[in-house]
Structure formats: C-alpha cells, structure tokens
C-alpha beads as a LAMMPS data file, in Angstrom:
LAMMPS data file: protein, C-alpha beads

114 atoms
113 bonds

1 atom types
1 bond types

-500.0 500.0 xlo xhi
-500.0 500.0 ylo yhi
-500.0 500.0 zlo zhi

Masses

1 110.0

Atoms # bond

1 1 1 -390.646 213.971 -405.558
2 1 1 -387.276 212.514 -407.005
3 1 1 -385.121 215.268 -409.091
4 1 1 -386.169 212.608 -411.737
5 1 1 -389.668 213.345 -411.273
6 1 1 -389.669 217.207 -411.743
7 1 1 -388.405 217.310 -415.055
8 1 1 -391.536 215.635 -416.205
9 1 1 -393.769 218.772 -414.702
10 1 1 -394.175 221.647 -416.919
11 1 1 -396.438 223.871 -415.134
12 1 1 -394.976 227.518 -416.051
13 1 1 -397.247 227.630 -419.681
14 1 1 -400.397 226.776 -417.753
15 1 1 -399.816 228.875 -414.913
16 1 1 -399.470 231.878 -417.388
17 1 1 -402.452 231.509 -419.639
18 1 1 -404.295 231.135 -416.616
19 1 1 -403.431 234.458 -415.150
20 1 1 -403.624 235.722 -418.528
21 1 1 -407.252 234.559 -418.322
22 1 1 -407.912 235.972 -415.174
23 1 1 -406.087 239.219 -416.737
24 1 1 -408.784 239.349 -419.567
25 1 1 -411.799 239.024 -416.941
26 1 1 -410.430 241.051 -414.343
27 1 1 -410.285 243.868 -416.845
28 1 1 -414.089 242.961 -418.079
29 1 1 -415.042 243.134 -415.198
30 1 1 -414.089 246.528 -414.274
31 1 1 -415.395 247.659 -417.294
32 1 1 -418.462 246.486 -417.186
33 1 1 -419.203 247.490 -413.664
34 1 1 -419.607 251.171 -413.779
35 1 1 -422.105 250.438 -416.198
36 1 1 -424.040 247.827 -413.843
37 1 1 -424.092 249.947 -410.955
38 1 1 -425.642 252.851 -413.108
39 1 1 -428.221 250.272 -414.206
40 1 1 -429.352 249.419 -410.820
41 1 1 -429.074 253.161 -409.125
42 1 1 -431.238 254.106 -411.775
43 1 1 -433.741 250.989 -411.368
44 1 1 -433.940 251.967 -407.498
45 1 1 -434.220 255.542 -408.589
46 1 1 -437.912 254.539 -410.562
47 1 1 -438.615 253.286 -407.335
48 1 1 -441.251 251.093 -409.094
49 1 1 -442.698 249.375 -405.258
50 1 1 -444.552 253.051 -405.005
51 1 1 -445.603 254.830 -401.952
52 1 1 -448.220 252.687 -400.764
53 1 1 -447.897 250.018 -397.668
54 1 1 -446.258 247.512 -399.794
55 1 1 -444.158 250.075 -401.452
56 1 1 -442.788 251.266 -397.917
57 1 1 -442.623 247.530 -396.338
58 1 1 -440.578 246.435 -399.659
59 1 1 -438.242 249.229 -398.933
60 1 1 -438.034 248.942 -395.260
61 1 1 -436.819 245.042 -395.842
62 1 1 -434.764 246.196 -399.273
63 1 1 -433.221 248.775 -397.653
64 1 1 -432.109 246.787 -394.487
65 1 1 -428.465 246.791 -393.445
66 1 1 -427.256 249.371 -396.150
67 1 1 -429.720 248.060 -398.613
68 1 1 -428.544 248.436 -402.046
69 1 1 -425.622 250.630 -401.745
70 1 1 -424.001 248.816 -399.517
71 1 1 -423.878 246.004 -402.250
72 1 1 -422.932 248.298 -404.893
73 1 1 -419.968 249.938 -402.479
74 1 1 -418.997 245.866 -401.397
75 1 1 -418.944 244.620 -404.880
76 1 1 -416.812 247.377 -406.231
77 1 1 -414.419 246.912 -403.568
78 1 1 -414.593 243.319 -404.599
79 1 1 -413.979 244.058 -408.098
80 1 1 -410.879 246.252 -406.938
81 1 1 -409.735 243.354 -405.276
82 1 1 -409.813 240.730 -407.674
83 1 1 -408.285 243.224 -410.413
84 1 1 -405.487 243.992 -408.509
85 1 1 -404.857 239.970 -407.465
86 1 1 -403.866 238.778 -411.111
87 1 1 -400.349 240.891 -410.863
88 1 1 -399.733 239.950 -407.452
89 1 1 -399.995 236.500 -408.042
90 1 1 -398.133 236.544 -411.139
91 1 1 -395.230 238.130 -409.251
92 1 1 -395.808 235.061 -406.506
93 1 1 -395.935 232.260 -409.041
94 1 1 -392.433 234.009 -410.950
95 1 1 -390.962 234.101 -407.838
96 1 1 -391.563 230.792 -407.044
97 1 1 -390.566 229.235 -410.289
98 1 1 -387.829 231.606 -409.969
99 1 1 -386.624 229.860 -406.833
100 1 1 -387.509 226.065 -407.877
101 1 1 -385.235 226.710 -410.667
102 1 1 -382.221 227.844 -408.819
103 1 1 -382.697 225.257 -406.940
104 1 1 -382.378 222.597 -409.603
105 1 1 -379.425 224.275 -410.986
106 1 1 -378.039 223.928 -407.276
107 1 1 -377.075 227.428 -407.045
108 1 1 -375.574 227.972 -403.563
109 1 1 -377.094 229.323 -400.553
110 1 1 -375.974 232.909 -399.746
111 1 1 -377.409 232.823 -396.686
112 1 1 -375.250 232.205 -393.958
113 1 1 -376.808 230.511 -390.164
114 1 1 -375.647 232.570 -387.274

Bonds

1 1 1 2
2 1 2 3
3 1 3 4
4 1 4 5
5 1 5 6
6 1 6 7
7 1 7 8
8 1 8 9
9 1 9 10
10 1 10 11
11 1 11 12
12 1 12 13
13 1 13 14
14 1 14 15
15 1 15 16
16 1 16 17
17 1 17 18
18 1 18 19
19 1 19 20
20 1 20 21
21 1 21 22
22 1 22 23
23 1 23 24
24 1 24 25
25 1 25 26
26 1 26 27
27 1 27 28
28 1 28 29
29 1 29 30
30 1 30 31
31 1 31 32
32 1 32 33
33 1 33 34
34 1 34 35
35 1 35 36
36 1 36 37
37 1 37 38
38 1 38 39
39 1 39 40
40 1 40 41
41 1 41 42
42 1 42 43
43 1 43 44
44 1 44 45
45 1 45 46
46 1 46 47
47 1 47 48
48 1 48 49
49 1 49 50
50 1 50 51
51 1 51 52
52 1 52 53
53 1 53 54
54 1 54 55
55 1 55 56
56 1 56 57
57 1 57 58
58 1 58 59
59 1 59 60
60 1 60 61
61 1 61 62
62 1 62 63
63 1 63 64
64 1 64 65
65 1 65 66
66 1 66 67
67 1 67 68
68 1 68 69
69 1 69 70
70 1 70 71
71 1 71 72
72 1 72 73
73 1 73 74
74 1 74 75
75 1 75 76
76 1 76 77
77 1 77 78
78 1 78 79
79 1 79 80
80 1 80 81
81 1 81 82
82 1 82 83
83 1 83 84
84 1 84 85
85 1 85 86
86 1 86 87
87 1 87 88
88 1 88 89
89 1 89 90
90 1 90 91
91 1 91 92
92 1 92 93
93 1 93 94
94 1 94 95
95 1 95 96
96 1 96 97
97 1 97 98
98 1 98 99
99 1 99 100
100 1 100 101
101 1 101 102
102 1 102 103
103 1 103 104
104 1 104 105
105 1 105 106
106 1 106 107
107 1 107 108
108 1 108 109
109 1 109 110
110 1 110 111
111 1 111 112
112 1 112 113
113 1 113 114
C-alpha cells in the first residue's frame, strides 16, 4: 500500500459499530442464559424418558461424558468468554489505529537499537 492509498481506507466507523454489535449480543446473551440453563435443568429434572429400560438406556447415552451439565458448565464458560472478548478487542483495534496513525503523522521512534 502507497501512503496514497491509505487515505482512501476508513475502517475506524465500521470497526466500532461492529464491536458495538457484538457489545449488544454479548450482553443478550448473558442475559438470556441463566434463564436457558434453568429451562433445561428443570426439563432434565421431569425426567420425562421414565424408569423403564428405555428410560435408563436414554440416560445412560444422555448422560455420557458429563451429560448435560457438562454442556451447561462449557457453554457458560463460553458465554464468559465471548462477553469479555468485545473490550479486549476494542482495546486491540484502538491500539492499532492508535499506532497506524502515528505512523502517518511520522512521529519519531523513541525506541533506541542497542
């Protein structure tokens, strides 16, 4: 890219309604989820398969591997994950913008090589 070139790209307006969009679902998200999880504990709770042979071989395969709770437990920590992402890259893109546009101003390098 020429120095010609990047005045032509405007990318800081786009890059901050997207995280602003990933803001607004990150916090649905969490929100919402307490209330999912509750649906589905209680769900398991009713235990609708029964006690029967089918009941217990549903139960032996749904409960495989953590079964249910291990989803629940993986997608919160999921949902923690992807909540806590939108500042972090926020700070990444700023800081890179940041440094592009010292750069184009030509500010001098402070650094000095041993």
């Amino acid at each position: 890219m020429t120095a010609g070139d990047s005045a032509d790209v405007h990318v800081r307006g786009t890059i901050s309604s997207s995280l602003n969009h990933w803001d607004a679902m990150a916090a649905d998200l969490s929100t919402s989820w307490p209330g999912i999880a509750a649906r589905i504990r209680a769900l398991n709770a009713a235990h609708p398969q029964g006690d029967g042979a089918d009941g217990r071989s549903f139960d032996m395969n749904y409960l495989a591997g953590g079964g249910p709770e291990k989803f629940l437990r993986d997608t919160e920590e999921l949902i923690k994950e992807i909540s806590g992402s939108g500042p972090l890259l926020r700070a990444t893109v700023t800081n890179t913008l940041t440094a592009e546009q010292a750069i184009e101003l030509g500010l001098k390098n402070t650094y000095r090589q041993a």
